[in-house]
N, C-alpha and C positions, 0 to 999 in steps of 0.2 A: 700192529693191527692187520697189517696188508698178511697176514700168513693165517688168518684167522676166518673161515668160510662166512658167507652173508647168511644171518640167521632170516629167514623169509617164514612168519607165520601164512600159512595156506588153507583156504575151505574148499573142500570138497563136496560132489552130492552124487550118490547112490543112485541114481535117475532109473525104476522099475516101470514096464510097460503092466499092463495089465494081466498078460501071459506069467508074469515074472521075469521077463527079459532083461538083464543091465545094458544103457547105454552108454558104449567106450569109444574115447578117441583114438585113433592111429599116430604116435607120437614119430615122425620121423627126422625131425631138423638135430642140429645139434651144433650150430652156429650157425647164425646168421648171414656169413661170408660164405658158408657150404650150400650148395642145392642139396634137397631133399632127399634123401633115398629110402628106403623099403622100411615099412617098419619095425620100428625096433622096440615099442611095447606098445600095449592099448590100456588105456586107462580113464578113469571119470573125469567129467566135465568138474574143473576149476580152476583155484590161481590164489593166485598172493592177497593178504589183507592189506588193504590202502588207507592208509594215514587216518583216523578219526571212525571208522566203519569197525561195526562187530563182522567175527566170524560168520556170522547167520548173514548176516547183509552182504556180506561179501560170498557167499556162496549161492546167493539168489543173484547179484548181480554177474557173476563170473556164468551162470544159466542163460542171463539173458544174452549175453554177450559172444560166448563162444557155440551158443547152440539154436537162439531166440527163442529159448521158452520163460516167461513170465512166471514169477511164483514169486509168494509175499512170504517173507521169513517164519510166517507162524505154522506155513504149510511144511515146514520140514521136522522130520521126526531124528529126534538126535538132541546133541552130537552122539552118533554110534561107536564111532571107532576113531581109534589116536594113532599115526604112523610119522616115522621120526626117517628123513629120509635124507642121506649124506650124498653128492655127485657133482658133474660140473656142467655148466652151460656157456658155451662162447668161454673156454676156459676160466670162468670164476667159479671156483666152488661154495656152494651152495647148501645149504642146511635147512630143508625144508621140515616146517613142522605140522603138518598136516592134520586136520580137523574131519572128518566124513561126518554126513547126515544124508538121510533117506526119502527121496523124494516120489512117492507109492503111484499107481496107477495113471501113468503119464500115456497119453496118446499124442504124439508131435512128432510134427517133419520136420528136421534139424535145418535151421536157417542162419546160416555163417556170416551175415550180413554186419550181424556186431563185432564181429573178431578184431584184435587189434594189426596191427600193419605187423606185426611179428607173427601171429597166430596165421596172418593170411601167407605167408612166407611160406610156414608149413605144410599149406598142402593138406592137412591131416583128413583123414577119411574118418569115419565115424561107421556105427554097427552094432545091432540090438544082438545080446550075447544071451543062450539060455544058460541055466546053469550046468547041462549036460555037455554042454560044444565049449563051455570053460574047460569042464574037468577033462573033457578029449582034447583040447586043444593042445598042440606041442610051441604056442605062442608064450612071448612074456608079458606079465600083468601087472600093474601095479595098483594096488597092494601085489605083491608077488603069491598071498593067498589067499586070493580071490575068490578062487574054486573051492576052495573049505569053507570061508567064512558066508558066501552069501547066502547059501540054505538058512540058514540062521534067522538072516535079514526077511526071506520069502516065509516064514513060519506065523509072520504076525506082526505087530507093534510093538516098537521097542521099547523097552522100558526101565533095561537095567541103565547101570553106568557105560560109559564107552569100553570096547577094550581096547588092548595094543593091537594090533597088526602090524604084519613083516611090508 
């Protein structure tokens, strides 16, 4: 079993300003025993599903937590998008199975106050992204496409099934 990556179900949330802005974290740790350096992707507000919690609850709490903003599970629109994501943290690899939902016209000052003692290790800067400064961007994102799929998101209420993303 020990050769076999930790499957970690994950929710995510799409967090849109009124502009149409996404707000993305700055991921830069990459153990815990390392200080921090530059970042190395930017990506939405989430985290792992915890023991007896749906994905929806677990992606409003992972909102309150790493960013302070409040929202009841029935506010998100989704799930949008499905991403299946292989890599390592603190050398255990990881097999994150990631769930997105869309969290529409948000106005909020990001408030780190809930972070867990890991999250505050990080450091991570945060940044309302259009979708023009995505597709110019020569950063990495994750979903890795980002810059494709959000226009999509900005067109309206979703209403099909999820899709995959990279």
């Amino acid at each position: 079993m020990a050769d076999r990556p930790w499957v970690r179900p994950t929710a995510r949330v799409v967090v849109l300003d009124p502009a149409g802005r996404v707000l993305l974290l700055g991921a830069r740790l990459t153990d815990p025993a390392v200080p921090p350096g530059e970042v190395l992707f930017w990506y939405t507000p989430g985290g792992g599903v915890e023991d007896g919690e749906s994905v929806r609850e677990a992606a409003v709490r992972e909102l309150a937590e790493e960013i302070g903003l409040l929202a009841a599970p029935a506010d998100l629109e989704g799930p949008v998008w499905l991403r299946r994501h292989l890599g390592a943290f603190a050398g255990v690899d990881i097999d994150s199975r990631e769930t997105f939902f869309v969290l529409r016209d948000v106005v909020h000052e990001v408030d780190p106050g809930g972070r867990t003692e890991l999250e505050l290790l990080g450091e991570e800067p945060h940044r309302w992204w259009s979708a023009a400064e995505l597709a110019a961007s020569g950063e990495d994102f994750a979903p890795a496409d980002l810059a494709d799929r959000l226009p999509e998101l900005l067109s309206g209420p979703w209403t099909g099934p999820p899709r995959v993303v990279a």
